[in-house]
PDB file of N, H, CA, C and O in Angstrom:
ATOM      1  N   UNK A   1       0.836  -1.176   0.000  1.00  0.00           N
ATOM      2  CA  UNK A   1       0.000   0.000   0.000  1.00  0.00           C
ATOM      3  C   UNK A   1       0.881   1.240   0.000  1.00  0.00           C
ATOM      4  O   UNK A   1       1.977   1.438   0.525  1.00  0.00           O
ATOM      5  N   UNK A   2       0.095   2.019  -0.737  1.00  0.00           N
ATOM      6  H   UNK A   2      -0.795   1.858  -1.163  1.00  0.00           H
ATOM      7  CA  UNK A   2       1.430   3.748  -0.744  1.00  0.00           C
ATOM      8  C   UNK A   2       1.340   4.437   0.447  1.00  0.00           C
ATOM      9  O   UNK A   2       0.327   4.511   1.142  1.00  0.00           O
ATOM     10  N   UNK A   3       2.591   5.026   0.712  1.00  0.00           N
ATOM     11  H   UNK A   3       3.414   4.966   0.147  1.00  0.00           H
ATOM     12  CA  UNK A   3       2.442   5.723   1.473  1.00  0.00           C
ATOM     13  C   UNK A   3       2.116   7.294   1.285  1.00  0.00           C
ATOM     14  O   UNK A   3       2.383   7.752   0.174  1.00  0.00           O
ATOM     15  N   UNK A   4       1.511   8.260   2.347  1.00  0.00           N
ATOM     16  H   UNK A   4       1.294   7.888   3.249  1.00  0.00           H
ATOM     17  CA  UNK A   4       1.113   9.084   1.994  1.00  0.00           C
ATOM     18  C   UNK A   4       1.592   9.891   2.954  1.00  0.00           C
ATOM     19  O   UNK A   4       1.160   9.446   4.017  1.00  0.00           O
ATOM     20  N   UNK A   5       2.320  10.934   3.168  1.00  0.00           N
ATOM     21  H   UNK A   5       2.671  11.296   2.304  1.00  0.00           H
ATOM     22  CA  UNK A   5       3.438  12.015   3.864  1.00  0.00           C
ATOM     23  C   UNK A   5       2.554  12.869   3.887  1.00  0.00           C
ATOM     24  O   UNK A   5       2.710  13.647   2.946  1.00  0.00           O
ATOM     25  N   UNK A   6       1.019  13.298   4.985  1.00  0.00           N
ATOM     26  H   UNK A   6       0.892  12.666   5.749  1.00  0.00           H
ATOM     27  CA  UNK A   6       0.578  14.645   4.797  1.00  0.00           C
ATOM     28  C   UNK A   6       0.737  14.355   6.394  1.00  0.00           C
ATOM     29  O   UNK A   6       1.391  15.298   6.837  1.00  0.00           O
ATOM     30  N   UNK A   7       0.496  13.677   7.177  1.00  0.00           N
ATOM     31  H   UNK A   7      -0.036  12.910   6.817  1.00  0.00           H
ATOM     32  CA  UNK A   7      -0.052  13.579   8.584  1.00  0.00           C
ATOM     33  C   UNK A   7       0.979  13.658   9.344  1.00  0.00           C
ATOM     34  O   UNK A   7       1.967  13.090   8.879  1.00  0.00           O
ATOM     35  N   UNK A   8       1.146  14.261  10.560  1.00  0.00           N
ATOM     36  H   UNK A   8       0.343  14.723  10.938  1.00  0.00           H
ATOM     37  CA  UNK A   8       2.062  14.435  11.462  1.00  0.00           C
ATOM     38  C   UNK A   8       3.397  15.582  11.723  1.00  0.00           C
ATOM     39  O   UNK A   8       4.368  15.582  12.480  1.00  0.00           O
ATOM     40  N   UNK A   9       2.816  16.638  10.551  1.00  0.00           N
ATOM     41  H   UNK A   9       2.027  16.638   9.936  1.00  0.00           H
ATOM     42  CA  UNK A   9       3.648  17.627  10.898  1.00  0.00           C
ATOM     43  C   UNK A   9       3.652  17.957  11.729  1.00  0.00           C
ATOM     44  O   UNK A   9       2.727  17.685  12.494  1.00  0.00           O
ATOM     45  N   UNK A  10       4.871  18.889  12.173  1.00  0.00           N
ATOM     46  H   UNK A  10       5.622  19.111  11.552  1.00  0.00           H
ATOM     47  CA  UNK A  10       4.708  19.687  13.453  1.00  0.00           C
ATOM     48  C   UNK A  10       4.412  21.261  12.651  1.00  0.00           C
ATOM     49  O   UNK A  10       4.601  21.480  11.455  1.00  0.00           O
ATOM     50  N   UNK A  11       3.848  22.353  13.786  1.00  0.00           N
ATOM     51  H   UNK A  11       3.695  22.175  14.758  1.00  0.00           H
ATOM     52  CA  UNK A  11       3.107  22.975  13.576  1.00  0.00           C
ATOM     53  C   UNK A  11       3.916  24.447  13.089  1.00  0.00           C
ATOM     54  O   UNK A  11       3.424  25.547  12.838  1.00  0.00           O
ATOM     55  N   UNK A  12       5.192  24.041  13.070  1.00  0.00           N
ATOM     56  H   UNK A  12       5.591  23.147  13.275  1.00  0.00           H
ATOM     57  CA  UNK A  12       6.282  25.076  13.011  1.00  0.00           C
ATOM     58  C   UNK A  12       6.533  25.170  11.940  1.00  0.00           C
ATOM     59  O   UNK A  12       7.230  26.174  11.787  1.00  0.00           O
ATOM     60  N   UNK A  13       6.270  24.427  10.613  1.00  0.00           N
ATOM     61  H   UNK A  13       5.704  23.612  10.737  1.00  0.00           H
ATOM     62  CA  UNK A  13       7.068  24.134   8.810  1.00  0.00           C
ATOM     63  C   UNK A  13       5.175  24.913   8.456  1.00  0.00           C
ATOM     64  O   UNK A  13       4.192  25.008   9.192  1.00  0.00           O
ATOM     65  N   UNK A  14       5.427  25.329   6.954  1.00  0.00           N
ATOM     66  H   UNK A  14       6.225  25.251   6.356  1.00  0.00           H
ATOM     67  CA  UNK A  14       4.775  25.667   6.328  1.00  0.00           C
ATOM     68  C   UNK A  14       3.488  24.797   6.429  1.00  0.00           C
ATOM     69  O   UNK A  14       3.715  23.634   6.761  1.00  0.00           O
ATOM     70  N   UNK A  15       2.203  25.113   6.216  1.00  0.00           N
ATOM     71  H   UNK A  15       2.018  26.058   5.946  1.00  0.00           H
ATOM     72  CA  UNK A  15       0.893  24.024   6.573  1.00  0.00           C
ATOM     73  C   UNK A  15       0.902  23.183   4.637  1.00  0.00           C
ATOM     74  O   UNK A  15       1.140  23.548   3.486  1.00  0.00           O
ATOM     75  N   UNK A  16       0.611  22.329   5.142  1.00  0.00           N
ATOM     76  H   UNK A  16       0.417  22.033   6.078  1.00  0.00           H
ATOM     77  CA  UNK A  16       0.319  21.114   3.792  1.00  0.00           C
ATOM     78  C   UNK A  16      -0.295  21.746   2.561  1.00  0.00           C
ATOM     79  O   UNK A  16      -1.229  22.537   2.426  1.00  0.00           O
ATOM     80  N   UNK A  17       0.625  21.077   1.597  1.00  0.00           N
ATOM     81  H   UNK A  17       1.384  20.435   1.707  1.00  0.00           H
ATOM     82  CA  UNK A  17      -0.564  21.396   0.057  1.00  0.00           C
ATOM     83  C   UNK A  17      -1.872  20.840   0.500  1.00  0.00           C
ATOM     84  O   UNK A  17      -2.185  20.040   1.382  1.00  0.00           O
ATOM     85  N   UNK A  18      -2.733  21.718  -0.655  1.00  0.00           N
ATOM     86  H   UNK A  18      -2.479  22.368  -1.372  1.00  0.00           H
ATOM     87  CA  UNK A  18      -4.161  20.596  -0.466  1.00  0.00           C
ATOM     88  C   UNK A  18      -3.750  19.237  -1.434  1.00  0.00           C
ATOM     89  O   UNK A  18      -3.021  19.027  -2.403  1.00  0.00           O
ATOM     90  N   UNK A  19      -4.736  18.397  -0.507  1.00  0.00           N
ATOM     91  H   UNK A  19      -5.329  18.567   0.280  1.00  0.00           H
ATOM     92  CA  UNK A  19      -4.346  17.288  -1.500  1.00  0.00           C
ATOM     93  C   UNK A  19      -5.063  17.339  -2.915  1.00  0.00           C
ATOM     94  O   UNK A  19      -6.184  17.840  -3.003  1.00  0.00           O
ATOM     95  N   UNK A  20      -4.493  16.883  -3.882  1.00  0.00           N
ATOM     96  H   UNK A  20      -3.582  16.476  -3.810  1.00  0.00           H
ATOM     97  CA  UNK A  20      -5.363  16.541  -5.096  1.00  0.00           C
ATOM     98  C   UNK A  20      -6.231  15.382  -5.461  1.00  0.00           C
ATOM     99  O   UNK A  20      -6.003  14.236  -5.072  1.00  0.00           O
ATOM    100  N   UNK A  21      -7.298  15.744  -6.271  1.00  0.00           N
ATOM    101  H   UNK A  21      -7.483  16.674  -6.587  1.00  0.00           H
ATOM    102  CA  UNK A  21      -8.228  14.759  -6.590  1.00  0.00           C
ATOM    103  C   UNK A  21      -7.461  13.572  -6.997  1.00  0.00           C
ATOM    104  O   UNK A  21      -8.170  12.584  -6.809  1.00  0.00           O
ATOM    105  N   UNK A  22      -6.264  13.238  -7.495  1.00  0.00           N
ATOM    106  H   UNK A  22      -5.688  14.042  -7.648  1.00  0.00           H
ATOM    107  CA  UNK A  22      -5.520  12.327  -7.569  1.00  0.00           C
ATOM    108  C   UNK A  22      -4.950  11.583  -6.979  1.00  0.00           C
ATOM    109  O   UNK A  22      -4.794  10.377  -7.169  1.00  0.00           O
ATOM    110  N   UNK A  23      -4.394  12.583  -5.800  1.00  0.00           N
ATOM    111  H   UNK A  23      -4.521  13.563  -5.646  1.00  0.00           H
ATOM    112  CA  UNK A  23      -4.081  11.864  -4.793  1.00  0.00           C
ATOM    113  C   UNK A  23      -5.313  11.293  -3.749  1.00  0.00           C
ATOM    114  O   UNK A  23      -5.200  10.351  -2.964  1.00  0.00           O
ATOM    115  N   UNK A  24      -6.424  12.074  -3.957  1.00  0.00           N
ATOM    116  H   UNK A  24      -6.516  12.838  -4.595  1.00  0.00           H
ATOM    117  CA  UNK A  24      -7.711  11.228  -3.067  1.00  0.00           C
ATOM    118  C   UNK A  24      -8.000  10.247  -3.556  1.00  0.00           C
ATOM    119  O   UNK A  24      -7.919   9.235  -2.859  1.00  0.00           O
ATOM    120  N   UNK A  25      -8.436  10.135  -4.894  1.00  0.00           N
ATOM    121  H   UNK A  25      -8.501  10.956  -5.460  1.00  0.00           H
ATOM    122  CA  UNK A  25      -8.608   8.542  -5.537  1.00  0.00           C
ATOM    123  C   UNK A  25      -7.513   7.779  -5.246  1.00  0.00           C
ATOM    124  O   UNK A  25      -7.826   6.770  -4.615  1.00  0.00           O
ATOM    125  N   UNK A  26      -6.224   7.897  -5.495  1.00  0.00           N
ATOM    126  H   UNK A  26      -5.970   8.717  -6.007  1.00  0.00           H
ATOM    127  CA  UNK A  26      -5.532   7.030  -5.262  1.00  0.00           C
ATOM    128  C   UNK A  26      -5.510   6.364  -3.871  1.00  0.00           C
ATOM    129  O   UNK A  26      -5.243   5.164  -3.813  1.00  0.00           O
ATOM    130  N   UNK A  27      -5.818   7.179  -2.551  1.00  0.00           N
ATOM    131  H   UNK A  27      -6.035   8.154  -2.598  1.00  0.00           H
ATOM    132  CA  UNK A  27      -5.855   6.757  -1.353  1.00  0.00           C
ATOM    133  C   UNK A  27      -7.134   6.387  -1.068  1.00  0.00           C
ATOM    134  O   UNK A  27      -7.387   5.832   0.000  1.00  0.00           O
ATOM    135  N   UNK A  28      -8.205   6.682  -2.098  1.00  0.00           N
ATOM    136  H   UNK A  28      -7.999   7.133  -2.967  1.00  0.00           H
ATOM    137  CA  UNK A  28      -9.533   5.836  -1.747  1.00  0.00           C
ATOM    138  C   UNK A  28      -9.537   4.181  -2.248  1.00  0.00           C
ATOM    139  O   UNK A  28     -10.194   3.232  -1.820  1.00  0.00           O
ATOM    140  N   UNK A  29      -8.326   4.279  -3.540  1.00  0.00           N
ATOM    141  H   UNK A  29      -7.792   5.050  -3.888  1.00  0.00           H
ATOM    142  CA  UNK A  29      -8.790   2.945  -3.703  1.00  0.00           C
ATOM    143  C   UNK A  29      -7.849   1.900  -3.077  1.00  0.00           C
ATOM    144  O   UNK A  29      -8.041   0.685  -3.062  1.00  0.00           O
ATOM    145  N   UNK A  30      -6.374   2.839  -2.356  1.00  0.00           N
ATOM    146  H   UNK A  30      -6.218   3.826  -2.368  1.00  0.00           H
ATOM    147  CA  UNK A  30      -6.135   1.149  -1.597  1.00  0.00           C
ATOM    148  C   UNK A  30      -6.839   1.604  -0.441  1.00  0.00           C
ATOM    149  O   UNK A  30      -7.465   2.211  -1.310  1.00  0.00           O
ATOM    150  N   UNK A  31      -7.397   1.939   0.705  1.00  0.00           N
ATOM    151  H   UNK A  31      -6.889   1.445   1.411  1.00  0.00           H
ATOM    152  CA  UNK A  31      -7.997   1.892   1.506  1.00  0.00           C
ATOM    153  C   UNK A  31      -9.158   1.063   1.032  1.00  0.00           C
ATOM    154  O   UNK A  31     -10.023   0.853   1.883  1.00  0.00           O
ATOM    155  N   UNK A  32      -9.364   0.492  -0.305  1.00  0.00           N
ATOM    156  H   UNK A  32      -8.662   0.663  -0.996  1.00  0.00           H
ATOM    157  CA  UNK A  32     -10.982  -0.223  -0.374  1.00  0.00           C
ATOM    158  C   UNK A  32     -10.364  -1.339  -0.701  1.00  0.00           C
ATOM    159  O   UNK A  32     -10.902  -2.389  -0.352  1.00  0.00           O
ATOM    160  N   UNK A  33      -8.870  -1.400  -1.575  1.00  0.00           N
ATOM    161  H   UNK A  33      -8.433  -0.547  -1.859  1.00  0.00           H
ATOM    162  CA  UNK A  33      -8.413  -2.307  -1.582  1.00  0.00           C
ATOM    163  C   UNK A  33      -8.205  -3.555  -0.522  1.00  0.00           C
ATOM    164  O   UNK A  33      -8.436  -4.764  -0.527  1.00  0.00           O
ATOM    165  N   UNK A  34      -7.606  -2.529   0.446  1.00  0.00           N
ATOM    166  H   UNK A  34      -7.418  -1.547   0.450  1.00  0.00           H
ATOM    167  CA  UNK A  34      -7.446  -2.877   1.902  1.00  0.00           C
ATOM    168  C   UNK A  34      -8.295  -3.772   2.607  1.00  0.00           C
ATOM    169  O   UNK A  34      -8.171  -4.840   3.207  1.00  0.00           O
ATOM    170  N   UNK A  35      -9.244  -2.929   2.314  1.00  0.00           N
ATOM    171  H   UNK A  35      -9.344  -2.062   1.826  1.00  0.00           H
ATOM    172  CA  UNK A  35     -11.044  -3.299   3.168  1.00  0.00           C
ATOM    173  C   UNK A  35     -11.777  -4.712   2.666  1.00  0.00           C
ATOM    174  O   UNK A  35     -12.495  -5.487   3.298  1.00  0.00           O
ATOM    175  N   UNK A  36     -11.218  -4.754   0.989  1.00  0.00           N
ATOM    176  H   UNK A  36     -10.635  -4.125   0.475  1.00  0.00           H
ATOM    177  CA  UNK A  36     -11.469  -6.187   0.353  1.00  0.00           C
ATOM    178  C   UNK A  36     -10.971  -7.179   0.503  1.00  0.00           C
ATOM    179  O   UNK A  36     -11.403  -8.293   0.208  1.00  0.00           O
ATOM    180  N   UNK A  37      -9.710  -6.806   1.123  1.00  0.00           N
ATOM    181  H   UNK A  37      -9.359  -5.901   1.362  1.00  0.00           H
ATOM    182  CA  UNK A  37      -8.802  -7.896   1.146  1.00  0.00           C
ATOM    183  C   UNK A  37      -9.315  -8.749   2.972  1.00  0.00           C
ATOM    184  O   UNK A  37      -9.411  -9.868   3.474  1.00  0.00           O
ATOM    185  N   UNK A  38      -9.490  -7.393   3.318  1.00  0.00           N
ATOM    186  H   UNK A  38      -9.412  -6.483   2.910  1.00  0.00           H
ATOM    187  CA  UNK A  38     -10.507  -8.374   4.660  1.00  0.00           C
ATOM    188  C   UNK A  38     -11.163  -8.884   4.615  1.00  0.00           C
ATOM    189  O   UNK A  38     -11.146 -10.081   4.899  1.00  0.00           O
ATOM    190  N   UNK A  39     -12.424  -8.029   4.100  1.00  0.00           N
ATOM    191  H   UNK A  39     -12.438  -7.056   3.869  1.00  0.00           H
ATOM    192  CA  UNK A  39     -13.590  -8.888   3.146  1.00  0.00           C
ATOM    193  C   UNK A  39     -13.988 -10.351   3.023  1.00  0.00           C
ATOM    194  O   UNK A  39     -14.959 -10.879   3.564  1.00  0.00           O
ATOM    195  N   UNK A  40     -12.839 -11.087   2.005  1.00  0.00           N
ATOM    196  H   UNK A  40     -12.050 -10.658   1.565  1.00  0.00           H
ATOM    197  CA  UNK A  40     -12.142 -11.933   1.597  1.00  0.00           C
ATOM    198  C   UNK A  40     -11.805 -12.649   2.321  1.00  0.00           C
ATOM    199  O   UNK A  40     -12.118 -13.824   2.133  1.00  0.00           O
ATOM    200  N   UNK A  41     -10.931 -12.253   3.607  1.00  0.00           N
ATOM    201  H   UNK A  41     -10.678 -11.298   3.760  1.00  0.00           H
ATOM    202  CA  UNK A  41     -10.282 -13.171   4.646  1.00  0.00           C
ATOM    203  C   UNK A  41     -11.553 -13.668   5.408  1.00  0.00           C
ATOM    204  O   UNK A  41     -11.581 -14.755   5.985  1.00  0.00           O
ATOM    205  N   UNK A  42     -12.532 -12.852   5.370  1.00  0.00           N
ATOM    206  H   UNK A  42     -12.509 -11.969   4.901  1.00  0.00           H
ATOM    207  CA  UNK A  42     -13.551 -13.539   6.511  1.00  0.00           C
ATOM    208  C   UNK A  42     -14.710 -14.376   6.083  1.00  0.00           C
ATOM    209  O   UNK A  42     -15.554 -14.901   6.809  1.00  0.00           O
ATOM    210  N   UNK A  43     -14.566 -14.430   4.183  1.00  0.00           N
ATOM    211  H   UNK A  43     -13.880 -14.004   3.593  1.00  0.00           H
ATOM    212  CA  UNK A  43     -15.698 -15.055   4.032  1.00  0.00           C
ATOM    213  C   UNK A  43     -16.654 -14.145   3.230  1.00  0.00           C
ATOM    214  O   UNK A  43     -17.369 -14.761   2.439  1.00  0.00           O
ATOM    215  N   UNK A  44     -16.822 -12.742   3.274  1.00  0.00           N
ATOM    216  H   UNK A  44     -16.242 -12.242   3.917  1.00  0.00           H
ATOM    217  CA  UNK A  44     -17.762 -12.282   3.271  1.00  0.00           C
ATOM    218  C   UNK A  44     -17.557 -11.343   1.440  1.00  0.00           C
ATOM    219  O   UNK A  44     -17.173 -10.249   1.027  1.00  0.00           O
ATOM    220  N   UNK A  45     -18.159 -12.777   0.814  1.00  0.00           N
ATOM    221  H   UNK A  45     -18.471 -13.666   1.149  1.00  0.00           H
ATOM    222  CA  UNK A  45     -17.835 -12.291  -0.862  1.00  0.00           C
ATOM    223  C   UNK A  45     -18.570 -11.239  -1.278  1.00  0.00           C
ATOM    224  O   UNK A  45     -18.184 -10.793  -2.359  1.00  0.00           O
ATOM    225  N   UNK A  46     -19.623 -10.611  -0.730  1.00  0.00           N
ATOM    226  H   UNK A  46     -19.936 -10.973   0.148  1.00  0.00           H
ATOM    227  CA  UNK A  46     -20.388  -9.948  -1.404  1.00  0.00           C
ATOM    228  C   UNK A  46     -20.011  -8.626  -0.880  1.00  0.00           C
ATOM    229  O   UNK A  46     -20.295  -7.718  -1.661  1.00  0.00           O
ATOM    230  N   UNK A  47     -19.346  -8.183   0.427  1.00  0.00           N
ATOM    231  H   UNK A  47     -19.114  -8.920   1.062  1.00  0.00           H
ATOM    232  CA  UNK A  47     -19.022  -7.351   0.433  1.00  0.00           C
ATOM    233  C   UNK A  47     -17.772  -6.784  -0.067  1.00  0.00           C
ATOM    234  O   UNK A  47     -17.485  -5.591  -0.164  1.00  0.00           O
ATOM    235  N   UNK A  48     -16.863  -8.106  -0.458  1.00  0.00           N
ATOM    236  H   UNK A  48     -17.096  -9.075  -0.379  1.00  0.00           H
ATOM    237  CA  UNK A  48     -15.807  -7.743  -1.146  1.00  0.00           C
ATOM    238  C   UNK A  48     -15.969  -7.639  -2.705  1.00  0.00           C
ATOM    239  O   UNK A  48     -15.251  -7.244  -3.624  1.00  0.00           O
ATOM    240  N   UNK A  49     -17.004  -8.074  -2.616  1.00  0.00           N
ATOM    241  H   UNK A  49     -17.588  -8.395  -1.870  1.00  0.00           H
ATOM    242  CA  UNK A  49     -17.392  -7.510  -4.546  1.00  0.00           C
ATOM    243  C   UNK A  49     -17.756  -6.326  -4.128  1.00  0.00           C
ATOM    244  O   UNK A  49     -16.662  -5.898  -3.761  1.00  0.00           O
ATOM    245  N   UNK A  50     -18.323  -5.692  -3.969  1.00  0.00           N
ATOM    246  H   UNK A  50     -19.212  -6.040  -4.267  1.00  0.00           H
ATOM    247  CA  UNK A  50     -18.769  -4.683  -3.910  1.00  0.00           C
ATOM    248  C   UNK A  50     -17.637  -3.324  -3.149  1.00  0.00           C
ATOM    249  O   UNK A  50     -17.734  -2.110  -3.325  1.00  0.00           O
ATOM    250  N   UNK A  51     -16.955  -3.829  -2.580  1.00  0.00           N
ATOM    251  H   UNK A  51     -16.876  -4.816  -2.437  1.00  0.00           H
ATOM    252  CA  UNK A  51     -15.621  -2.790  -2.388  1.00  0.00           C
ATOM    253  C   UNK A  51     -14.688  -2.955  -3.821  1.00  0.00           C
ATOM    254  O   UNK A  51     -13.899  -2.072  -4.157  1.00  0.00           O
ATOM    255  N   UNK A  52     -14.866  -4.064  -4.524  1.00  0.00           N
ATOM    256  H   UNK A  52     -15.507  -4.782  -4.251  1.00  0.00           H
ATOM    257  CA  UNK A  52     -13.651  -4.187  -5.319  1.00  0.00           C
ATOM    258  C   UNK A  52     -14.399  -2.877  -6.676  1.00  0.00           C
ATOM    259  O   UNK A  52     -13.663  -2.112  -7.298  1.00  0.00           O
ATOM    260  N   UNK A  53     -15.846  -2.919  -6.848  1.00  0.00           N
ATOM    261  H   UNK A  53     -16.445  -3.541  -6.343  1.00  0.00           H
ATOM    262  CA  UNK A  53     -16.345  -2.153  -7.595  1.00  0.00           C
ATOM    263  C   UNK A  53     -16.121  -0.555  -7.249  1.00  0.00           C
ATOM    264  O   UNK A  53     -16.195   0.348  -8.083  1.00  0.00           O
ATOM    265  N   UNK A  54     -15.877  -0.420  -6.064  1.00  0.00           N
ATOM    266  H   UNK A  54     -15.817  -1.154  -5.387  1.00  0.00           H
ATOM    267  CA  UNK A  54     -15.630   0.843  -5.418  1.00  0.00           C
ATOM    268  C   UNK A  54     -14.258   0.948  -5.786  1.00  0.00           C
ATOM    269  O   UNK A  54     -14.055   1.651  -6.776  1.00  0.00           O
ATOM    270  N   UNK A  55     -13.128   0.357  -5.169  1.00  0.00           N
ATOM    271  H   UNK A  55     -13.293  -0.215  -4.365  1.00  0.00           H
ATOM    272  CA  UNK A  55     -12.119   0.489  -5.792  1.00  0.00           C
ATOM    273  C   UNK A  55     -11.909   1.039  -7.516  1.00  0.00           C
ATOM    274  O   UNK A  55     -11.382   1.979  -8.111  1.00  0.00           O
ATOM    275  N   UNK A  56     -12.587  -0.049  -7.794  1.00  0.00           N
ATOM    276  H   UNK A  56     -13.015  -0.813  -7.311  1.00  0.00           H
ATOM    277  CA  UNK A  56     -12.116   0.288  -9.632  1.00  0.00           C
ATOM    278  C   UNK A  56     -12.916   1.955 -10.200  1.00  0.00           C
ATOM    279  O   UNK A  56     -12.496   2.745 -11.045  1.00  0.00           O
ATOM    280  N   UNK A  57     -13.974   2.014  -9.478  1.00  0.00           N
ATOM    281  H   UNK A  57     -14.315   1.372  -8.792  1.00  0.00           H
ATOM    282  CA  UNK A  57     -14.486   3.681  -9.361  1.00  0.00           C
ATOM    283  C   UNK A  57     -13.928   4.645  -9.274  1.00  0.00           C
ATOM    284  O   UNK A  57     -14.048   5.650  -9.975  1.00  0.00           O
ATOM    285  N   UNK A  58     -12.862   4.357  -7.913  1.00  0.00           N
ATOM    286  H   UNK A  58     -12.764   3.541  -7.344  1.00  0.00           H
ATOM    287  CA  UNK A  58     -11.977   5.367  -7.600  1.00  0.00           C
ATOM    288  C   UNK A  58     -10.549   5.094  -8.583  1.00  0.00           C
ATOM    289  O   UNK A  58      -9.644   5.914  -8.734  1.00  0.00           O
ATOM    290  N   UNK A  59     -10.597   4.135  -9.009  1.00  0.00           N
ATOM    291  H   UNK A  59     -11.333   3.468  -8.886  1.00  0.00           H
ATOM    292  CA  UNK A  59      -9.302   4.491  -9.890  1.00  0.00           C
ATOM    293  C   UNK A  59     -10.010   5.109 -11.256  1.00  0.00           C
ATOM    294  O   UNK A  59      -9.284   5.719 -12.041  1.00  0.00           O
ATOM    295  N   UNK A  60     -10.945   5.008 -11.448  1.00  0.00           N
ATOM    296  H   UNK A  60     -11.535   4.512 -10.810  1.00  0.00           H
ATOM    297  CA  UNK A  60     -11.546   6.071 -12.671  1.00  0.00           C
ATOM    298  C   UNK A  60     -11.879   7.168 -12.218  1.00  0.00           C
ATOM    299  O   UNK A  60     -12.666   7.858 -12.867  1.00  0.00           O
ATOM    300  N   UNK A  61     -11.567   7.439 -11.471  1.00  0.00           N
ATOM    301  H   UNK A  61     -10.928   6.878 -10.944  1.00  0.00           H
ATOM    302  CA  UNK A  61     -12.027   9.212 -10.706  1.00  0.00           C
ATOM    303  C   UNK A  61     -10.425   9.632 -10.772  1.00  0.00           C
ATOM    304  O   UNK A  61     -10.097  10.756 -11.152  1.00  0.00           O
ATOM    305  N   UNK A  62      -9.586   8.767 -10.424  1.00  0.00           N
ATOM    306  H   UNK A  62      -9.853   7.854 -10.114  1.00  0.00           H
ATOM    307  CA  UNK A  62      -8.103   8.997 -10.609  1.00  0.00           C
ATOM    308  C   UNK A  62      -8.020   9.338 -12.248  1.00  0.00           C
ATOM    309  O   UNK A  62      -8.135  10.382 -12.889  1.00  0.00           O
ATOM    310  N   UNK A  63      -7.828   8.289 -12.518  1.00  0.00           N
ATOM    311  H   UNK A  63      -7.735   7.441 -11.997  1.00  0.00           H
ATOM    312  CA  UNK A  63      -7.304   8.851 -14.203  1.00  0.00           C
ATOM    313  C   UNK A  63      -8.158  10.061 -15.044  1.00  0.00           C
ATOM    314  O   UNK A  63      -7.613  10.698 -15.945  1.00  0.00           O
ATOM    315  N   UNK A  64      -9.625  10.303 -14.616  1.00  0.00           N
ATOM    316  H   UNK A  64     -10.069   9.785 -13.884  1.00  0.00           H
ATOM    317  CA  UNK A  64     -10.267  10.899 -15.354  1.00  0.00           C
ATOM    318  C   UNK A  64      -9.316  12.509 -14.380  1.00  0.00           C
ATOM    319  O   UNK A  64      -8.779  13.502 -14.871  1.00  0.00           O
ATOM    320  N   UNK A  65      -9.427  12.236 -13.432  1.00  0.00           N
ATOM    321  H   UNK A  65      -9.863  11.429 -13.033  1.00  0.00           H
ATOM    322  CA  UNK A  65      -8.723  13.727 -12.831  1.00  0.00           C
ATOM    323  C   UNK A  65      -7.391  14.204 -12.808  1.00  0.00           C
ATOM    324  O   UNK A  65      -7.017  15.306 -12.407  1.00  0.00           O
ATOM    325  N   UNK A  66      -6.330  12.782 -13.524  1.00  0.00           N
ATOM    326  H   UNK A  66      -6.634  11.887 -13.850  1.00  0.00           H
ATOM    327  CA  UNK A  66      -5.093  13.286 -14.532  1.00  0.00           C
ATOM    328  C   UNK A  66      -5.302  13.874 -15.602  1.00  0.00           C
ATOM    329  O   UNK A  66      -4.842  14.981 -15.881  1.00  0.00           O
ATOM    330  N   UNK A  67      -6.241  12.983 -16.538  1.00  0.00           N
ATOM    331  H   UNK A  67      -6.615  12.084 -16.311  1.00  0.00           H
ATOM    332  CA  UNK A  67      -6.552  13.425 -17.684  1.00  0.00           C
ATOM    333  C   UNK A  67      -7.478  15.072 -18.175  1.00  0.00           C
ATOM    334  O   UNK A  67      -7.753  15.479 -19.304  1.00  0.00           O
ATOM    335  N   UNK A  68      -7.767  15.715 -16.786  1.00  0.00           N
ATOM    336  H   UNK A  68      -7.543  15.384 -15.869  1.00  0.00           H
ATOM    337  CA  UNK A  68      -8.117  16.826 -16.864  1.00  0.00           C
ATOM    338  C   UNK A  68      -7.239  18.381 -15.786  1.00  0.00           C
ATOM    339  O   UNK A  68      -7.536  19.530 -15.459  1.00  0.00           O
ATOM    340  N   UNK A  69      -5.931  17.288 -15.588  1.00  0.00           N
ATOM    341  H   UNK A  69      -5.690  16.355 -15.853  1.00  0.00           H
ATOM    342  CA  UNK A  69      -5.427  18.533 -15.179  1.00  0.00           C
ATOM    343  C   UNK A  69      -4.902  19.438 -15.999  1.00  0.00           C
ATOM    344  O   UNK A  69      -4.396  19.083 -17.064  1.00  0.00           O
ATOM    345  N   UNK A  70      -4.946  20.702 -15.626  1.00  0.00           N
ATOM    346  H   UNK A  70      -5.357  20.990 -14.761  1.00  0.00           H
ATOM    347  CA  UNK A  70      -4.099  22.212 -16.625  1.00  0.00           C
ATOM    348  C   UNK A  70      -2.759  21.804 -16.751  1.00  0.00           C
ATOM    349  O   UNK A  70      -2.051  21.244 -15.914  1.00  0.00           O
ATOM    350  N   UNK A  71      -2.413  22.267 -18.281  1.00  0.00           N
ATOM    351  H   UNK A  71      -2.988  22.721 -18.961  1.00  0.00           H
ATOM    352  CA  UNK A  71      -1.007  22.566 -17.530  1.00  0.00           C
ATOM    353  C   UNK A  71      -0.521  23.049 -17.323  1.00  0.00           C
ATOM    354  O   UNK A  71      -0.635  24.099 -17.955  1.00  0.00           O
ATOM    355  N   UNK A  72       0.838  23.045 -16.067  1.00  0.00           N
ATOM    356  H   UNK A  72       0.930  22.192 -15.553  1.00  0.00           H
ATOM    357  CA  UNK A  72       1.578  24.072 -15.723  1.00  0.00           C
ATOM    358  C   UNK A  72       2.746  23.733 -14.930  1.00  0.00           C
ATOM    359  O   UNK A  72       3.513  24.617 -14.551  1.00  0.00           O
TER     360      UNK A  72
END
């Protein structure tokens, strides 16, 4: 799973970029990834179908929100 460097600054350095829609999809879909893979471990197929559909959502919310950034 990726890691993600926004949490735990101290309060003294400049405050955080916002994150981007890119980077939210990307952290929505292993967090569902995540969640399926439990899912899975316990038996419970239908809720891991249904996270894995969430997942693949959020990776199309990802690419569609590369594919519409400006450039600069």
């Amino acid at each position: 799973m990726a890691s993600y460097p926004r949490g735990g600054r101290d309060s003294s350095g400049p405050p955080p970029s916002p994150i981007t829609p890119v980077e939210t999809a990307q952290y929505t879909r292993d967090m569902l990834e995540s969640l399926r893979k439990i899912a899975l471990s316990q038996g419970h197929g239908l809720l891991a179908h249904l996270l894995e559909l969430a997942a693949l959502e959020a990776k199309s919310l990802g690419v569609q929100a590369q594919e519409t950034r400006l450039p600069g």
